[in-house]
PLY file of the C-alpha trace (Angstrom):
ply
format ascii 1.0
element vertex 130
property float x
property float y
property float z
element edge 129
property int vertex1
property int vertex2
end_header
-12.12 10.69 14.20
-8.63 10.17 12.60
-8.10 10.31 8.57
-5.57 7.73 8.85
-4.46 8.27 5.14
-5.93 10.03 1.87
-5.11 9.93 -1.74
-6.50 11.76 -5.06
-5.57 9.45 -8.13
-6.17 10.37 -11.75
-7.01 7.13 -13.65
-6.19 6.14 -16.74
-5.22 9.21 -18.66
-4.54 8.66 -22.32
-1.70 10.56 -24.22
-0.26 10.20 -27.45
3.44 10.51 -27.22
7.01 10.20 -29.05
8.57 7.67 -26.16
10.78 4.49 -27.38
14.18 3.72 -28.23
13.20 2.92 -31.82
13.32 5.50 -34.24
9.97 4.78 -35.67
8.58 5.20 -31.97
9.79 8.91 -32.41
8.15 9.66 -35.45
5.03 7.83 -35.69
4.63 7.51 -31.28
2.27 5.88 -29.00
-0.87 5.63 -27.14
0.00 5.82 -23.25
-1.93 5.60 -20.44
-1.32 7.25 -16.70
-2.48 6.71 -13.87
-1.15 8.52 -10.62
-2.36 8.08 -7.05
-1.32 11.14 -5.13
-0.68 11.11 -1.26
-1.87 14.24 -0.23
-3.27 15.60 3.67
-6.59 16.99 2.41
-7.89 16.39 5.96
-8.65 20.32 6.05
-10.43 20.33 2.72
-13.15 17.90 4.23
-14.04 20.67 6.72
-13.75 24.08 4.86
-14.91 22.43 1.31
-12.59 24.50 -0.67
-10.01 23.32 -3.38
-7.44 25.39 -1.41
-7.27 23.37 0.94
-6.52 20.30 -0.98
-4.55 19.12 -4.68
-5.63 20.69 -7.43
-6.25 17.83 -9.69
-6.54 19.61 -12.97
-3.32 21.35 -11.96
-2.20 17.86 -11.63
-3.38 16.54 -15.16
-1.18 19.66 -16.72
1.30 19.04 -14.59
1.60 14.94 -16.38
0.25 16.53 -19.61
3.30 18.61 -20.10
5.69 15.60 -18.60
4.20 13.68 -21.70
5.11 15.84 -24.04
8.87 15.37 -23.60
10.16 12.29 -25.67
12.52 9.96 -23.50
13.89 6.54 -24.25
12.27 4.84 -21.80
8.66 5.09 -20.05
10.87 3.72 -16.62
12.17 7.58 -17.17
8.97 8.72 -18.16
7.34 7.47 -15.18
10.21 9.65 -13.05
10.00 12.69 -14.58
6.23 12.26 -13.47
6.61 11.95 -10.23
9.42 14.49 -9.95
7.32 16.79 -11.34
4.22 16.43 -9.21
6.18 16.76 -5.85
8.07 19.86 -6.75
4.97 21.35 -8.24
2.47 20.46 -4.94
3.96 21.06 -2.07
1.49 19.15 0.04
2.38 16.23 -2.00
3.90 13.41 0.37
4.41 10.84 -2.47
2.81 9.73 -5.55
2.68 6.13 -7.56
2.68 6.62 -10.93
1.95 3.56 -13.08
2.76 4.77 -17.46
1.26 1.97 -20.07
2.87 2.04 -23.64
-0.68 0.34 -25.02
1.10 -1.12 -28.15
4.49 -1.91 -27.67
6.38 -2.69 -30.94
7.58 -5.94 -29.67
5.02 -8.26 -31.70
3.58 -9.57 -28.94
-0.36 -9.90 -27.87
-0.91 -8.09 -25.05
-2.46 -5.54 -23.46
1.03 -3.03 -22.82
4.10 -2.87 -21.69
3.90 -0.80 -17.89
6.42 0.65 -15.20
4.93 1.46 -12.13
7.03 3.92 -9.74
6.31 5.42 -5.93
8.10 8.46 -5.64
8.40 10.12 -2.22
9.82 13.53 -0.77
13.50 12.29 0.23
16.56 13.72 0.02
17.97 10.58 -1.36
15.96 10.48 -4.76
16.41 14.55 -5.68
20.09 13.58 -6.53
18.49 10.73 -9.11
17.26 13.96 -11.29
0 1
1 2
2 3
3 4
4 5
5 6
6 7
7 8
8 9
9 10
10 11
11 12
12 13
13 14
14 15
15 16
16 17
17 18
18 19
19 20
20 21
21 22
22 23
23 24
24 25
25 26
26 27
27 28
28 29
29 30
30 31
31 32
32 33
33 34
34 35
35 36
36 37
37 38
38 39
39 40
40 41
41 42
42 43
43 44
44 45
45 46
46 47
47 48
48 49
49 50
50 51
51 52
52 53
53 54
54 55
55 56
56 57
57 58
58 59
59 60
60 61
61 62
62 63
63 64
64 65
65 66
66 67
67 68
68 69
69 70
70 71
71 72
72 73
73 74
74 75
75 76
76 77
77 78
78 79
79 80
80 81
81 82
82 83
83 84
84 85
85 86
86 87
87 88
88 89
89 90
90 91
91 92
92 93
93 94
94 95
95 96
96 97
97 98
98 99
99 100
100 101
101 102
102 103
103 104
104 105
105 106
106 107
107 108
108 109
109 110
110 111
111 112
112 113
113 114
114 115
115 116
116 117
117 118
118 119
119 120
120 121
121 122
122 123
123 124
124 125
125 126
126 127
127 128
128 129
C-alpha cells in the first residue's frame, strides 16, 4: 500500500484579534476564525505511533496563536504570515491552506464573515514575498 497524500488540519480556531484598517478595529478587535490544513508525510508515524514522527499539532496551534497576536491591516496578510510561519517552523511541512474568517466585519452587512483563503507551499519564489 501507497499513502498517496496526508494532511493534519486544525478547524475552526477562534481568536480575538486587533486586525482591520479601521482604527476602531485596533482598539476594540475581532472574533477570527482559522482553519489550516497542513500537508505533511506522516507516512512513518502510522507505523512507529509516535508524535515524532509526524506534526505536532499543538506546536502548530502556538505556532497560529502567536501569528494572531500581531495586528496587520489586512487578514489577506494575516493569512501569509500564517502560512509563512508554519513552513519555517515544521520542516516536514510541504504546504499548508490557511483559510482566516473576520466573523463580523464592520461593513454593515448580514453575513456570516468576510474570509481569505491562501495555499502556501515551500518555493523559492514566495520566500522573497516576506
Amino acid at each position: 500500500m501507497k499513502i498517496e497524500r496526508s494532511t493534519i488540519t486544525l478547524r475552526n480556531m477562534r481568536f480575538h484579534a486587533y486586525h482591520g484598517v479601521l482604527p476602531q478595529e485596533r482598539i476594540v478587535g475581532n472574533d477570527y476564525v482559522v482553519t489550516i490544513v497542513m500537508d505533511v508525510n506522516f507516512g512513518k508515524a502510522t507505523l512507529s505511533d509516535d508524535v515524532a514522527d509526524t506534526l505536532n499539532y499543538a506546536e502548530a496551534y502556538e505556532v497560529v496563536k502567536l501569528t494572531m497576536e500581531k495586528p496587520c491591516n489586512l487578514i489577506e496578510r494575516v493569512a501569509w504570515l500564517v502560512g509563512k510561519s508554519l513552513l519555517e517552523h515544521f520542516e516536514c511541512l510541504r504546504s499548508v491552506e490557511v483559510s482566516i474568517t473576520k466573523v463580523n466585519p464592520p461593513m454593515g452587512a448580514d453575513c456570516d464573515g468576510a474570509e481569505a483563503v491562501i495555499k502556501v507551499t515551500k518555493d523559492h519564489q514566495l520566500r522573497s514575498l516576506s
